[in-house]
N, C-alpha and C positions, 0 to 999 in steps of 0.2 A: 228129118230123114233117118229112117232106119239103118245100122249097119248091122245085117243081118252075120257078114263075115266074121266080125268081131265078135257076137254072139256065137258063134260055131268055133270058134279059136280062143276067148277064154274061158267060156265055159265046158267046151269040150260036146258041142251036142253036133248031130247031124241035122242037116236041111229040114227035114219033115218036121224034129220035133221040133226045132227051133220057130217053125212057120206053128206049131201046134202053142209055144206056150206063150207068143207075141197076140196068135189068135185069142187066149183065154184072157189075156193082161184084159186087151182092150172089151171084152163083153166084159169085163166088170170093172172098168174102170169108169164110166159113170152110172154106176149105182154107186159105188166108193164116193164119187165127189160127190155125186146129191146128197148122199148121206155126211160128208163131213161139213159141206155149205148148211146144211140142217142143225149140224151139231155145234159150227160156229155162231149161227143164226140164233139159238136158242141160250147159248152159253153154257154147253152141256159138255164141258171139257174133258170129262172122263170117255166119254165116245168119241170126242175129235182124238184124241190124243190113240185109241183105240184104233181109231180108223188109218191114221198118218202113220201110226205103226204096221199097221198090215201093208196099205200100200207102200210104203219102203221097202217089204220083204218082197211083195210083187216086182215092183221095180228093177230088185235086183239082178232078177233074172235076162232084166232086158237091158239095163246099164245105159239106161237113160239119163244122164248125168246132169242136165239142168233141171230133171224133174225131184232126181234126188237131191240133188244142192236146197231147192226148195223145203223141201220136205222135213230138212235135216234142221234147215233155218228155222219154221213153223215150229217143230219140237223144241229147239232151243228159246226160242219166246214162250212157249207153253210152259217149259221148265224154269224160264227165269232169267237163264243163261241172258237172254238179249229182251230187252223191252221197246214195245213201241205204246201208243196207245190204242191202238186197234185191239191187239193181243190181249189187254187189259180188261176188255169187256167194259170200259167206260163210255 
C-alpha cells in the first residue's frame, strides 16, 4: 500500500506531483528489474551494482522502505559487507 500522505509530508510535494513521480517510479521499475535479473544472471556486477544504485535513488522519493531495506541488503552483499552464496556468483 502506498501512503501517498506521507509522501506529501516528508517530502514536502503536492498531490499532483506526488501522483506524477509514483507514476514515473513504476513505468521504470521493470525495465530496472529486467535489467538488474539480466545483470545478476549474467554475473555482470558492475551493471547490477549500477542498476541497485539508481533504483535506490528512485526509491527514495517514494520511501518504500521494505523495497529499500532490500536494496540496501543486495549492495551490502555486492560490497562484501554480508555474504551469502548466491551473491557469490558460485
Amino acid at each position: 500500500m502506498i501512503d501517498k500522505q506521507r509522501l506529501i509530508n516528508e517530502i514536502g510535494l503536492d498531490e499532483k506531483f506526488c501522483n506524477e513521480i509514483l507514476k514515473l517510479f513504476f513505468q521504470q521499475f521493470q525495465n530496472r528489474l529486467n535489467t538488474i535479473t539480466i545483470a545478476y544472471r549474467t554475473k555482470n556486477t558492475t551493471l547490477l551494482k549500477d542498476e541497485l544504485h539508481q533504483l535506490l535513488g528512485s526509491e527514495a522519493y517514494c520511501r518504500f522502505s521494505k523495497l529499500q531495506n532490500a536494496i540496501i541488503d543486495l549492495q551490502q552483499c555486492l560490497a562484501g559487507d554480508k555474504t551469502t552464496q548466491e551473491t557469490k556468483f558460485e
